[in-house]
Each structure stands twice: as structure tokens, then as C-alpha cells.
N, C-alpha and C positions, 0 to 999 in steps of 0.2 A: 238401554241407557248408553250416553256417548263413553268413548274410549278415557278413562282416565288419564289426567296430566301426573296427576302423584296418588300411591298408596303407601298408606303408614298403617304397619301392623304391629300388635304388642299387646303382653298378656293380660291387660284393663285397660277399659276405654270406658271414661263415666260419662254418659251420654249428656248425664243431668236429665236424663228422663223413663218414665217406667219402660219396663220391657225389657228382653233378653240381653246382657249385655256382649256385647259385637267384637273381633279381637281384630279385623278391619275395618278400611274404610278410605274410602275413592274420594276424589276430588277432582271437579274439570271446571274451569271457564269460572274458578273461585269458589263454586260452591262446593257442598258436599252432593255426592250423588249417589254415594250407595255403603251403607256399611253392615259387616257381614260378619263369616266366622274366613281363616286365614286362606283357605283351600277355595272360596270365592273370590280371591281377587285375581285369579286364572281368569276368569270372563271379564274380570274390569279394565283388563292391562292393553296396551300396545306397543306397536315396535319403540314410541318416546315416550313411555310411561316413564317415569323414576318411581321404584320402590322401595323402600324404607322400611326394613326390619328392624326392632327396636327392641325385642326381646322380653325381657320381666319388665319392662318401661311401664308406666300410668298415663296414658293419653285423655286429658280433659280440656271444655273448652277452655279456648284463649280466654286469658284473666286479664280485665280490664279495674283500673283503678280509679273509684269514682273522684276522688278529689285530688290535682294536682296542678302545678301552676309552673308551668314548662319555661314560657318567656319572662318574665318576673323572675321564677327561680335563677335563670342562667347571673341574672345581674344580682342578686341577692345573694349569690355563696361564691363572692368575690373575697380573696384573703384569705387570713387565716381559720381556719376550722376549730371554732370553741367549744363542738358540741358532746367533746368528751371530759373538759373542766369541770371540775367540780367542789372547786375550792378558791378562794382571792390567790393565795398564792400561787394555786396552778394557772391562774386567770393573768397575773402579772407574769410568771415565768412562761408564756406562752406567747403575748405581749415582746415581751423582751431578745424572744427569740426570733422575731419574725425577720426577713428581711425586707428591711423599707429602704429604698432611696432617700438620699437628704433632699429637706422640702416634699417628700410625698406624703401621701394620705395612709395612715394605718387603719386598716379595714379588717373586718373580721365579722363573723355570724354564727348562730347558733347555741349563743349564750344562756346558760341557765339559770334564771333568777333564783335560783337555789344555793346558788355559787355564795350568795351575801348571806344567808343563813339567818335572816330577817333582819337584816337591820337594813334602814334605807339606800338605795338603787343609788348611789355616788360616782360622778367621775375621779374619786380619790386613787384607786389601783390604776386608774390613767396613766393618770399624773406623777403616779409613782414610777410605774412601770416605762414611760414613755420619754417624760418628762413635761414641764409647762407647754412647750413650743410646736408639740406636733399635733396635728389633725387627726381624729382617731374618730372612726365610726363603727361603733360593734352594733350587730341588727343582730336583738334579743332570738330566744329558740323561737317564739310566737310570729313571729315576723312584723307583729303589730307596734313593737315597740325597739327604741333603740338607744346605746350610751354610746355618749360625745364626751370629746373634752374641749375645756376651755377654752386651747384656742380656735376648734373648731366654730364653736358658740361666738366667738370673736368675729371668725370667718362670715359667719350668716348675719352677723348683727342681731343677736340672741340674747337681750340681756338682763328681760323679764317676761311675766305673764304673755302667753297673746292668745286672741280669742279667734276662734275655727269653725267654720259652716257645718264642719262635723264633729264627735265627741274627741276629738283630739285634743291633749294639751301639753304644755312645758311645762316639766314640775319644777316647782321652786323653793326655796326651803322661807322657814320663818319671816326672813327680810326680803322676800319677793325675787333673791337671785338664783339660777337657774343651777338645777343640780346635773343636767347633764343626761335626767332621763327623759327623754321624748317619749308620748305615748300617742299613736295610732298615723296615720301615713301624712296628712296635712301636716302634724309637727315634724316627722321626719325628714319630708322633701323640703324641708327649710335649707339642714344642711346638705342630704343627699342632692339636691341642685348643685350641689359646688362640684362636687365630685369629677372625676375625668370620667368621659364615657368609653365602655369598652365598642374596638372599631369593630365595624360589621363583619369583615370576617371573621373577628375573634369572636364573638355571638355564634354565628352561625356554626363555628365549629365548636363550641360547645352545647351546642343543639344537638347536634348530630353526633356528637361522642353519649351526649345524655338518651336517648335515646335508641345507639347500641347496645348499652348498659342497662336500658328497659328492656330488649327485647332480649339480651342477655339472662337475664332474671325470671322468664316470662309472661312478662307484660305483653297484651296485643292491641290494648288501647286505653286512652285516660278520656277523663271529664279533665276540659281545662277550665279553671276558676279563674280566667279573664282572658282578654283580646286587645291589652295595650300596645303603645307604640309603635314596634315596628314588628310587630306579630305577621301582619298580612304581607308584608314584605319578606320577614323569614323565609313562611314556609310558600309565600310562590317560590323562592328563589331552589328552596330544598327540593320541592316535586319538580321542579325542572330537569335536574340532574335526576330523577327517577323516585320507585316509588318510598314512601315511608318504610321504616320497622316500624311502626307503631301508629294508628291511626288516633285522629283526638275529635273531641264534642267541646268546643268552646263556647262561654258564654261572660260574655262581655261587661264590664262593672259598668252600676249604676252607683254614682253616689251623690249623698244630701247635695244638692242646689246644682242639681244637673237642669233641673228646665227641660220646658220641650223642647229645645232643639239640640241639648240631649237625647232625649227620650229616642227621638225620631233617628238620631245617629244609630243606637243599637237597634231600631225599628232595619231601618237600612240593612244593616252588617249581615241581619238572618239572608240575606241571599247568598253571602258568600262561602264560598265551598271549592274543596278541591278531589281530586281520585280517592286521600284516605283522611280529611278533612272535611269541616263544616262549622260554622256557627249555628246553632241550636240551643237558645236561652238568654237571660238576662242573670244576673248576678247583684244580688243585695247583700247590701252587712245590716243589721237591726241592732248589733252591738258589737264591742271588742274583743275582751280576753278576760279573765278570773285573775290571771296572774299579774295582768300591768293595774289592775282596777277600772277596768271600762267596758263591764260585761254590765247586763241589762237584768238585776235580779230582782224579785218582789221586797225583797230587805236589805238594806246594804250590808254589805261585809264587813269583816273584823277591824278594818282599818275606815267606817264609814263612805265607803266607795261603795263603785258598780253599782249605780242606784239611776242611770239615764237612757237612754234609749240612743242610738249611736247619730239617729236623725233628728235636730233639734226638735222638729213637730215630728212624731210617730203618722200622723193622718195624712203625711207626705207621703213620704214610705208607701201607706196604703191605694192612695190617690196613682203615684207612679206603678207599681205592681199592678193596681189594675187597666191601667193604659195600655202598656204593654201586653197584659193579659189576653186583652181585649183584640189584640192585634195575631193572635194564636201562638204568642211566646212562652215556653211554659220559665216560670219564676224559680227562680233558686237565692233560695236566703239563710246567710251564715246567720243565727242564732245558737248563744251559747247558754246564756242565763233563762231564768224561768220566766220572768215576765217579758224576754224579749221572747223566746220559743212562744208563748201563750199567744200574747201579740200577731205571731205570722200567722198560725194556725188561725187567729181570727182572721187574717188577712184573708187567707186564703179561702178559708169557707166561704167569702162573696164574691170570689173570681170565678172566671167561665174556664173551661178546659177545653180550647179548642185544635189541642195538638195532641198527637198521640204520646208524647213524652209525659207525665204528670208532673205537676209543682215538689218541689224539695226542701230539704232543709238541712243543712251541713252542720256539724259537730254534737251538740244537742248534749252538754256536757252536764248538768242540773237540771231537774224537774220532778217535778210529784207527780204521783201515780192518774192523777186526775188526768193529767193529760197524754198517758200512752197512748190510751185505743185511742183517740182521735186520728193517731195514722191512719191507720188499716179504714176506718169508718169517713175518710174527708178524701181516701186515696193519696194522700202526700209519701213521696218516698221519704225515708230518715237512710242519712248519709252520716256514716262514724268513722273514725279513724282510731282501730282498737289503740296502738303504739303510743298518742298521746293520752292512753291512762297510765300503760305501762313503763312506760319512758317517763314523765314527768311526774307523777303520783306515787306515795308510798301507801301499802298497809296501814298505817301507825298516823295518818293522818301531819305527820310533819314536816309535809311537805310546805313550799309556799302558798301553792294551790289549793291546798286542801286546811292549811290555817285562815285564810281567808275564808271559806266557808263555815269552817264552822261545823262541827261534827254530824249536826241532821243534814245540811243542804249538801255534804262529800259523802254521805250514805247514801245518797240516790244520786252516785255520779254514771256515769256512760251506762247506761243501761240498757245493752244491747240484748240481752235474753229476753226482759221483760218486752222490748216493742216484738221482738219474733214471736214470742208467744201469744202476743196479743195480735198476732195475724198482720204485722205490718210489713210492708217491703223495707227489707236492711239490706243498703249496698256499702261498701268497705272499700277505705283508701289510706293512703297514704298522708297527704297533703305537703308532698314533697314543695319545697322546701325545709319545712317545718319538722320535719320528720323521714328517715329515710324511706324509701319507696321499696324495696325488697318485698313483694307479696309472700316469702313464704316465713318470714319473719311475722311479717303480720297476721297472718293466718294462724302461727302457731300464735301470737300474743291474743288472736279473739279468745281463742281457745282457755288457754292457760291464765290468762289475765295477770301476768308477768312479764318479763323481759325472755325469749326465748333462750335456751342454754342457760338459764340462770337459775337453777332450781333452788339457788338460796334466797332467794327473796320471795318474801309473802308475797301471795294474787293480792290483788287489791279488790276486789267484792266476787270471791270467786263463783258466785250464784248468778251473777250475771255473763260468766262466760259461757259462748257455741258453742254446739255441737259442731265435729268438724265437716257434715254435710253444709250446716246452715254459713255455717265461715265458707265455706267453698262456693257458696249460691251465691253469697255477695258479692262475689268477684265474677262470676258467671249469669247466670239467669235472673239475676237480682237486676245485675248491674244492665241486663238488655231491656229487662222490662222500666227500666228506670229512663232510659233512652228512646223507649217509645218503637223498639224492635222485637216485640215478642212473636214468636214466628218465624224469625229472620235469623235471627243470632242469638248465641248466650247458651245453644244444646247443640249436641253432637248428632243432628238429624238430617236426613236427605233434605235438600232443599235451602239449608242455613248457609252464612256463613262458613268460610272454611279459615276460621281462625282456629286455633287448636295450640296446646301448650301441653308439654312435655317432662315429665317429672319421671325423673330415676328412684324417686317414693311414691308412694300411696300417699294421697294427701288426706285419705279416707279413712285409713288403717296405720299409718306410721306413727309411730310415738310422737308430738309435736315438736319434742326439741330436737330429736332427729330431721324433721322434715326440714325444719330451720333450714338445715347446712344441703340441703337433698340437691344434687345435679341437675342440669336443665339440659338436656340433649337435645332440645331441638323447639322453634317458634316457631311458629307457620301463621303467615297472617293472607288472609285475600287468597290462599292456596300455595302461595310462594313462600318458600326460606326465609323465615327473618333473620335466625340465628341458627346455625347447627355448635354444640360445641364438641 
């Protein structure tokens, strides 16, 4: 074997694969090339080897995070951070404290439509907090929706009903005037058009501080859930100045009344790629959110909502998915509700599979048991984000989320044990924005099906939480085979990837809320340092 560039030794190393397990293991020219027991890496070494003893350390592969949304995110947690309110008046005293320049915009994100405790979504605590005259835009915890005030709505000329190519709308109250809640991103970029744009350096270094902070955590790569704006410009301009912490899989949105020459845009984009970049996919919505009312279910919910499909004809949807299909793009489709999940899964069953990556489906938050096995039996990966059960949902059903459903349809919520058991591939993310992105927070929330460190709060369907092997494949071997790298990446085997991630816990053996808080010594991505701490 050639001379190693680096070894990293340490008393567990989870290959993620059967067989002895190894307390070495070598890396040259990015991959791995040999892993062993510690008194082997005598013959792996050279005069510039670097070696790395790590001691009682857990070396597993690099954890990758199937759903996150990097360039979008950077412009969408602009402001003040709401995402720990939890009440109007902490919502206005938050508000109040912000500092705004006179004549600027009050911005903010992360807001919990739990904060109203049912009563209707109002720009009232605005108005309160603000006053009439200023601009104020809070993007909901969903991202899908968002509160304005008046004179914002002033601003865009907002001052009834208007109708959208997608299930987007302005709510209004009885006399047709707008209350200030937008729901899905046509209504949003009504006002977010107004807004100042942040300059490209300020992006770009928020790129790149988000992304220390990934590999800080460690992260060694994401699924990006789009390829807007100035995406392509980003990150040539990042890999210019050298290589990533953190490599991505993007896939670029499709939405209702794109056309072909739409279509043929994201057709294009699959060429683009960089050293630890690539486009690789399309991105569909089939519906909204439980929480704003524009999720795609077979009965409408408690407020008669979420009864549409998020593309005015559904047979479009189909019709585009398989174009693309057809072109060896494999599809990814956010479905939340039941009859919008039924729907792709039908979609899918008449598409071709002509990339090694398989078709997906992101959230997958209601459904009846009829259609688990269809994963495992159609090949579609199911994509979850444990943290929005346990962040957003209670035990006790009193949540917003879960009043909207209705006690049968929030009994069969996230049901992550049931697809593993039912032999499906489950990858696990964040969906940063939306949710913090800390994999070992999430890890322990698959698990425990709570908030990690919080052991006072009820799990929310505790029979549906992992085991912490299968919490761990998610983010590893789940997540390569979902990419279409089995073979390559996602195991700690000669020959793979030498991404690799570094846990001062057993992510195997450590109590979950312990692992929560567990140190990261060290990322390694493509064989190089991403992070030491």
C-alpha cells in the first residue's frame, strides 16, 4: 500500500460494517487505504505522514445531513432570532428590543406559531410592539410562511385576496383585509422583494462562518434542498480560495408553472460541479406545512384546510417529475400530508431510475400504515428530520400542529421506526433553516423522541424512536446510499472516502443526552482537517 498522508488512532472506530473492528486507519490521496489494530500503523507511516492519536475517542464515518438549505438559509436568518419565544409577550418584548435603524426593516425568523396559542396568526403584537409605521417581516419556524405588518402590506401594495400559480395565499380576515399572515413563498416574495439585499460579501461570509460551524459539529456533508440565485456564484467564488469544510449534493427547485424551459434549466444545471460540490437532482414541493394549513391531506384539518395539492393540477407535478426522470435526474419531493406522500409514491412508481442515486421524499410527517412498505418495495429513500417532532410537537397533542390533526392523523406522526422496520432506507437531517443543524442533538432526538437534555418532557410516540445504530446509519451509510455512493462513502473501509468524524462519545453506547453535549475533536473530510478542536 502507498505511504499514508494521515493516521488517526483511537480506542472505536465504527466502520459501519461487519468485521473486526480496527483501532487504526490510514489515509492517502483522500481515500482510506488501510485500517488496522494501533501497532499497524508502523508500516502505514512516512517521513510526512501526520499521526493522530485520539485516545478513548469514537472515530465514525463523516455525518452527512440529508436536508439543508445553505444559500436560502444564509438570507432567511437575517435579524432577530425568535426561535426561542414562546409566548406574545416574549414575541413583543423581543421585537422591542431589537435594534432597528429609523426607516429600516424589522426582520426576524424562527417564529413559533405556538407563540398565538390558537388564536388567529395577526400582525397585532406588530403593531404593538413596533408600532403602525415600521416594516417588519418575521419568517415563520417552517420557513413556508411568514408575519408582516401593515405598513409593510402598505409597502407591496397588499390589500386583499391574490391568487398564485402555487398553493400560496394572503390571509384575510372576514372583510377580505389582510391579516398579515402570508403563507407559502409566492405570497412572501410579495414583500420580501422590498427588502434590502444583503452584499455579496456579507453572504459569502456567512457562508463560510456556517459551514465552520458544520464542520465544527461534525458535519462532512449536506444534501442542499435548492440551487437559487447566486448559489453558483457562491461557491465558485469559495473553492477558489480553497477547498470546502463541508462538501454538498444540491438539487435545484422545480416549481408549479416552471415550463420547459424551466425544466430544461435544471436539465442543464446537473453538469455543474466542483472539487467538493455537484448538482445531483431536482427538488419538488407536492405541498406546504400542517402548521400554516397547506399541507396536502386526504381530509381536511381541524380549521378545514390542507385539503390541496401545492400544484394547482397534481398531473403536472407528475408530468414534470417524469421529464426530468427521464433525463437520469433522480427526483426529490417534499411531501408532508397523506395524500400528498400517496401521490409522489404514485408518481414515482412510473418513473425510470436511471441514476444511481434513488427518488426521495423529504419530511413524511402523517401517513397510514398502508403506505410504509411501499419504501423499501418502490426503492424511494424517506428523508426525516427527527427535531421537527421534537421541537415543534407535544405529547398531549396541544400543540398547533397536532390540534390541526386531530388525534388519529398526530398518532401516525414521524414515523421513523415503522419505515426502518419495514426495511426502508431512512436518511436524517436537519433542515437547517428550519431547525438547528447539530447532528448530535438530532441523533439523540431520533432516539429519545424529545428534546435532548430535556428529560422532562414526554417523547412524543416513543415507539417510534431508533435505535442508536439506525440513528447513526442515517447520517452515514443511509445517507451514501441515498446519494448513489454505496461503495464509495458512508463506511470506514479501504477504498472509501476518507471523510470521517470524531466524537469524544460513543454515539453507540453513550446515554443520548449525554452525547447531546459530547466534544468533536476532530472532522476530516476528503482526508484533510476540516476542523481540529
Amino acid at each position: 500500500m502507498s505511504v499514508a498522508d494521515l493516521i488517526l488512532m483511537a480506542d472505536r472506530i465504527h466502520t459501519m460494517s461487519h468485521g473486526p473492528a480496527p483501532t487504526a486507519i490510514a489515509v492517502a490521496g483522500g481515500v482510506i487505504t488501510a485500517t488496522g489494530e494501533r501497532a499497524d500503523a508502523r508500516d502505514w507511516r512516512g517521513p510526512r505522514t501526520e499521526v493522530i492519536e485520539l485516545g478513548s475517542a469514537t472515530i465514525t464515518p463523516g455525518l452527512v445531513d440529508g436536508h439543508f438549505h445553505p444559500v436560502t438559509g444564509i438570507g432567511l436568518t437575517r435579524g432577530v432570532d425568535l426561535s426561542s419565544v414562546r409566548t406574545a409577550e416574549g414575541l413583543k418584548a423581543a421585537l422591542r428590543d431589537a435594534d432597528v435603524a429609523p426607516g429600516a426593516w424589522l426582520s426576524g425568523w424562527g417564529l413559533d406559531p405556538n407563540v398565538f396559542e390558537g388564536a388567529p396568526v395577526t400582525y397585532a403584537p406588530l403593531v404593538e410592539a413596533a408600532g403602525p409605521d415600521v416594516p417588519v417581516f418575521l419568517l415563520m419556524f417552517d420557513g413556508h410562511s411568514a408575519l408582516v405588518s401593515p405598513r409593510a402590506l402598505e409597502m407591496a401594495g397588499v390589500d386583499g385576496p391574490r391568487v398564485f400559480t402555487s398553493g400560496a395565499s394572503v390571509v384575510c380576515d372576514a372583510d377580505r383585509k389582510p391579516t398579515g399572515h402570508l403563507l407559502e413563498w409566492e405570497a412572501l416574495d410579495l414583500v420580501r422583494a422590498l427588502m434590502p439585499e444583503d452584499s455579496p460579501a456579507d453572504r459569502r461570509a456567512r457562508l463560510t462562518d456556517l459551514m465552520r460551524r458544520m464542520a465544527a459539529c461534525g458535519l462532512t456533508a449536506a444534501d442542499a434542498m435548492d440551487f437559487e440565485g447566486d448559489s453558483l456564484e457562491l461557491f465558485l467564488a469559495m473553492e477558489a480560495d480553497g477547498d470546502l469544510p463541508v462538501r454538498w449534493r444540491f438539487a435545484p427547485f422545480v416549481m408549479p408553472g416552471s415550463g420547459r424551459d424551466g425544466l430544461d434549466a435544471v436539465i442543464a444545471q446537473q453538469r455543474l460541479a466542483g472539487r467538493r460540490w455537484r448538482v445531483q437532482g431536482a427538488k419538488f414541493m407536492i405541498d406546504g406545512t400542517i402548521d400554516g394549513g397547506t399541507a396536502w391531506l386526504d381530509e381536511p384539518d381541524t380549521h378545514g384546510e390542507s385539503t390541496a395539492c401545492f400544484w394547482p393540477d397534481p398531473s403536472a407535478y407528475t408530468e414534470a417529475a417524469g421529464i426530468l426522470a427521464r433525463h437520469g435526474i433522480p427526483i426529490v419531493t417534499h411531501a408532508i400530508g397523506d395524500a400528498g406522500i400517496r401521490h409522489v409514491l404514485d408518481t414515482y412508481a412510473g418513473l425510470p431510475r436511471a441514476s444511481a442515486a434513488p427518488h426521495r421524499i423529504e419530511h413524511l410527517e402523517t401517513m397510514p400504515t398502508e403506505l410504509i412498505g411501499r419504501f423499501a418495495r418502490q426503492d424511494v429513500t424517506a428523508s426525516m428530520q427527527p427535531t421537527h417532532c421534537t421541537a415543534y410537537t407535544r405529547a398531549d397533542h396541544s400543540d398547533n400542529w397536532s390540534s390541526r390533526l386531530g388525534k388519529r392523523r398526530a398518532d401516525r406522526a414521524f414515523r421513523a421506526r415503522d419505515l426502518r422496520d419495514r426495511e426502508a432506507r431512512l436518511v436524517l437531517g436537519s433542515d437547517w433553516p428550519i431547525a438547528p443543524f447539530d447532528p448530535r442533538a438530532i441523533l439523540a432526538a431520533a432516539r429519545l423522541r424529545r428534546p435532548a437534555g430535556r428529560p422532562d418532557v414526554e417523547p412524543v410516540l416513543p415507539e417510534q424512536g431508533l435505535t442508536a445504530r439506525m440513528a447513526l446509519e442515517g447520517y452515514t451509510c443511509e445517507a451514501a446510499a441515498a446519494a448513489g455512493l454505496s461503495g464509495r462513502s458512508g463506511r470506514l473501509l479501504p477504498g472509501h472516502r476518507a471523510d470521517l468524524t470524531v466524537f469524544g462519545l460513543d454515539p453507540l453506547t453513550a446515554d443520548p443526552d449525554e452525547f447531546a453535549g459530547s466534544p468533536v475533536p476532530l472532522t476530516v473530510v476528503g482526508g484533510r482537517v476540516a476542523h481540529r478542536g
